[in-house]
C-alpha positions as CSV (number, residue, x, y, z in Angstrom):
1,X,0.0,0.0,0.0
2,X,1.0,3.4,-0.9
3,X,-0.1,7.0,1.0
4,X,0.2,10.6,0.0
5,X,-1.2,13.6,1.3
6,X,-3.1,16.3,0.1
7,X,-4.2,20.2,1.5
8,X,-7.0,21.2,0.1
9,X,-10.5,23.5,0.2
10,X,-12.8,22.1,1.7
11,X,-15.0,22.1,-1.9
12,X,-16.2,18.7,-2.0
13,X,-16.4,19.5,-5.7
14,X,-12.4,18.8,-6.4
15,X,-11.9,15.6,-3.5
16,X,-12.4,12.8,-6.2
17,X,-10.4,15.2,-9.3
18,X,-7.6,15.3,-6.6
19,X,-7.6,12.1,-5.5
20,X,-7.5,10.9,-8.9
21,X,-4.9,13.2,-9.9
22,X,-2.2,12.5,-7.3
23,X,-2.9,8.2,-7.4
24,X,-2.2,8.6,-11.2
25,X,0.8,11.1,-10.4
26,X,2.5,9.4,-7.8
27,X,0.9,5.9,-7.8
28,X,-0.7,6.1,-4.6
29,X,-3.7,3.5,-3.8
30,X,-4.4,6.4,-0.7
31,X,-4.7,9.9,-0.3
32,X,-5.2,11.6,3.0
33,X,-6.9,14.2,2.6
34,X,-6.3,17.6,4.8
35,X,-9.4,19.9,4.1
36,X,-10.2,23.0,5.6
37,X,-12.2,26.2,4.1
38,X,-9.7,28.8,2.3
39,X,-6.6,25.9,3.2
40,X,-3.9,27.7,1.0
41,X,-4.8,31.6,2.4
42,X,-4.5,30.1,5.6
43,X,-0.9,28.5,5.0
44,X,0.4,31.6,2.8
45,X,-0.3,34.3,5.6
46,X,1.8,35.5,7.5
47,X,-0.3,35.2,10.3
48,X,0.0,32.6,12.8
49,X,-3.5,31.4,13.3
50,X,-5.4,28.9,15.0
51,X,-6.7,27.4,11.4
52,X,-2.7,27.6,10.5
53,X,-1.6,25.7,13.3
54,X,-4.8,23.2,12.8
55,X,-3.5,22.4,9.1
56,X,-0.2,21.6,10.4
57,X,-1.4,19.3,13.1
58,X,-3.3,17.2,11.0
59,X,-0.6,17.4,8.0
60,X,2.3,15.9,10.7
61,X,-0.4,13.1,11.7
62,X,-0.8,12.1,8.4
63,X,3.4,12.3,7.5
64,X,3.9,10.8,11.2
65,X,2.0,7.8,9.2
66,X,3.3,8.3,5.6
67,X,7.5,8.1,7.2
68,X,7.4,5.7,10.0
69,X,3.9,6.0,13.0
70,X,1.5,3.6,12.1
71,X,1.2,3.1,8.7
72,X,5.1,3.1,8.2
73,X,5.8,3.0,4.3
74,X,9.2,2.9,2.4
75,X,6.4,4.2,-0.6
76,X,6.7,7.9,0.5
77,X,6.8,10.4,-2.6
78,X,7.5,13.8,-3.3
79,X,8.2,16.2,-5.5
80,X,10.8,19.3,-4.9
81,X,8.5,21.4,-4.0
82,X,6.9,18.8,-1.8
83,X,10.5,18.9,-0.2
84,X,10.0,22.4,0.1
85,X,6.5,22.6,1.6
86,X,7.5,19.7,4.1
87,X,10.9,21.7,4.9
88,X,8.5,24.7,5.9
89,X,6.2,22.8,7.8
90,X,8.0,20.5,9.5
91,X,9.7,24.1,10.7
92,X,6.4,25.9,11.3
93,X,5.8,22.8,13.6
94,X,8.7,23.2,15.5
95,X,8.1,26.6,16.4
96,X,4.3,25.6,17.2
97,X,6.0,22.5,19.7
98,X,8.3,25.0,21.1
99,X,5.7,27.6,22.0
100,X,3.9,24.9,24.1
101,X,6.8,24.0,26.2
């Protein structure tokens, strides 16, 4: 079995296109999917919101899964600038980890 994850609007209109999308990209059987109203304002601002902080939670479960938690998979894709959104979050997560310490 193969994962990948996805942030997305939470338009039901575009889950299946996306979905399909990224399984024929990457040959995924499974997309998690991280949805939330107005997802990609939310991660561009500069603002560090509640809603930012919520997409980043829910993005490190579903990597915690992808790179080695439950799910563990050697199958884990990604593009450069998946490298480069995962380099940023996984940043923007330390910072949120730090502030509650």
């Amino acid at each position: 079995m193969s994962f990948c994850t996805a942030v997305n609007c939470i338009d039901g209109r575009v889950e299946l296109p996306v979905i399909r999308y990224l399984q024929q990209r990457f040959g995924v059987l499974y997309v998690d999917l991280v949805t939330e109203p107005g997802a990609v304002r939310s991660l561009a601002g500069p603002a560090d919101t509640e809603t930012k902080r919520s997409i980043l939670r829910r993005v490190a479960v579903s990597l915690d899964g992808l790179t080695g938690g439950s799910r563990a998979r050697k199958d884990y894709y990604l593009t450069d600038k998946g490298r480069e959104v995962l380099e940023i979050v996984g940043r923007q997560l330390a910072e949120l980890k730090a502030e509650v310490q």
